[in-house]
C-alpha positions as CSV (number, residue, x, y, z in Angstrom):
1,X,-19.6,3.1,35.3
2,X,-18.2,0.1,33.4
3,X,-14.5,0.5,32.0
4,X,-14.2,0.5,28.4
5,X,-11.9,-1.9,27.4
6,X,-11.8,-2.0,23.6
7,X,-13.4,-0.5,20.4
8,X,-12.6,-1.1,17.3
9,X,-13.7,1.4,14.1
10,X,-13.2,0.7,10.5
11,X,-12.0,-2.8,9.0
12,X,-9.5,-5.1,8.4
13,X,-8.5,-7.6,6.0
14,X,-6.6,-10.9,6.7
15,X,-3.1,-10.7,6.9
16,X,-2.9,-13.1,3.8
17,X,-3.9,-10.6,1.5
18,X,-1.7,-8.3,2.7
19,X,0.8,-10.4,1.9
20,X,-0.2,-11.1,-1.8
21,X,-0.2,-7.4,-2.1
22,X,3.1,-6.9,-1.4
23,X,4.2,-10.0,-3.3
24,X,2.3,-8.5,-6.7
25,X,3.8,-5.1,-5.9
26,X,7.5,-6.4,-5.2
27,X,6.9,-7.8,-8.9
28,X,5.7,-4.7,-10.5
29,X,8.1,-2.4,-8.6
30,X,11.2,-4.5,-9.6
31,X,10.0,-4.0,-13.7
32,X,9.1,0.0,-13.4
33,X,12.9,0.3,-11.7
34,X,14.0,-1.7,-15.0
35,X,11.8,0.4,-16.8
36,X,13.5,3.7,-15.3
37,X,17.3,1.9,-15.7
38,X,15.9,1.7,-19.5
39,X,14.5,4.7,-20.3
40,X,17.6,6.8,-18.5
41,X,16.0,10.5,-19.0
42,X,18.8,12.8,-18.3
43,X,21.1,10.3,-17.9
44,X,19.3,10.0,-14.7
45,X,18.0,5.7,-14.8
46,X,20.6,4.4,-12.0
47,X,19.6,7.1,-9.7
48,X,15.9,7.2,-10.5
49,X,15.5,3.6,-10.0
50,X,17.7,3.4,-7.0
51,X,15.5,6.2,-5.4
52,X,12.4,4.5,-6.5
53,X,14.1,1.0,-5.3
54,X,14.4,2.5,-1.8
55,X,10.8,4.4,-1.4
56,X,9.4,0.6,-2.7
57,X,11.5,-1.2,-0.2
58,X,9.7,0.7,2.6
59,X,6.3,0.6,1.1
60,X,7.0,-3.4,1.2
61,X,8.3,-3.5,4.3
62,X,5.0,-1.8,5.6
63,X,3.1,-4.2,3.8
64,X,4.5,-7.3,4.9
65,X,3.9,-5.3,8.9
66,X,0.6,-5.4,8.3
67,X,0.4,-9.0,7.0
68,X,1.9,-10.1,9.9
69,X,0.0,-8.0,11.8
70,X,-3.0,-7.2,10.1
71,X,-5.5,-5.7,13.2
72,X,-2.8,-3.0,13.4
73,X,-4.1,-1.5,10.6
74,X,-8.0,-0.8,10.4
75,X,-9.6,1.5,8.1
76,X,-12.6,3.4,7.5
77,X,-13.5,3.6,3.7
78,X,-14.2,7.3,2.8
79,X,-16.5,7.8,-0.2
80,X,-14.8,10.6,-2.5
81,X,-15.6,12.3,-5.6
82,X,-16.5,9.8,-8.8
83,X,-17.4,7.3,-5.5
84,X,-20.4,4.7,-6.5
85,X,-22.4,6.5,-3.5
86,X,-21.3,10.3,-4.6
87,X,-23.2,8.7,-8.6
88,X,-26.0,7.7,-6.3
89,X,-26.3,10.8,-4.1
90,X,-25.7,9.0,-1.0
C-alpha cells in the first residue's frame, strides 16, 4: 500500500490578499477606536478603545500570519442560512 503523503481540503487564497485585508482592516479599526475615544459611553472611551485596540492587534497579527503564510490556512466554504445555494435548494 502506497504512503499517503499529502492532502489538501478546502482553499486558499494568495498571501497578497491577505495582506490587503489586514491593511483595509488596520484602517477601519484605528477610526471605530476613535470612534469609541469619541463617543465615551459611561465615561468608558479610553478603556473601550484600548480593549478594542488590543483584540484588533491580534486579529492583525493573525492576518499578516497568514499572508505570509497563506497554505497554513485552507478553508472549506459552508453554505448557511440566506446562502445563494440554501435560495436555490441546493
Amino acid at each position: 500500500m502506497s504512503k499517503i503523503v499529502n492532502i489538501k481540503l478546502g482553499q486558499s487564497l494568495p498571501g497578497e490578499r491577505w495582506a490587503e485585508a489586514a491593511d483595509n482592516l488596520e484602517q477601519v479599526f484605528q477610526m471605530f477606536a476613535s470612534n469609541l475615544l469619541r463617543v465615551n459611553k459611561d465615561g468608558m472611551g479610553q478603556q473601550d478603545a484600548e480593549e478594542f485596540m488590543a483584540d484588533a492587534t491580534l486579529a492583525l497579527i493573525a492576518l499578516r500570519y497568514v499572508s505570509a503564510n497563506p497554505e497554513t490556512c485552507r478553508f472549506i466554504p459552508v453554505p448557511g442560512k440566506g446562502s445563494k445555494e440554501d435560495r436555490n435548494g441546493g
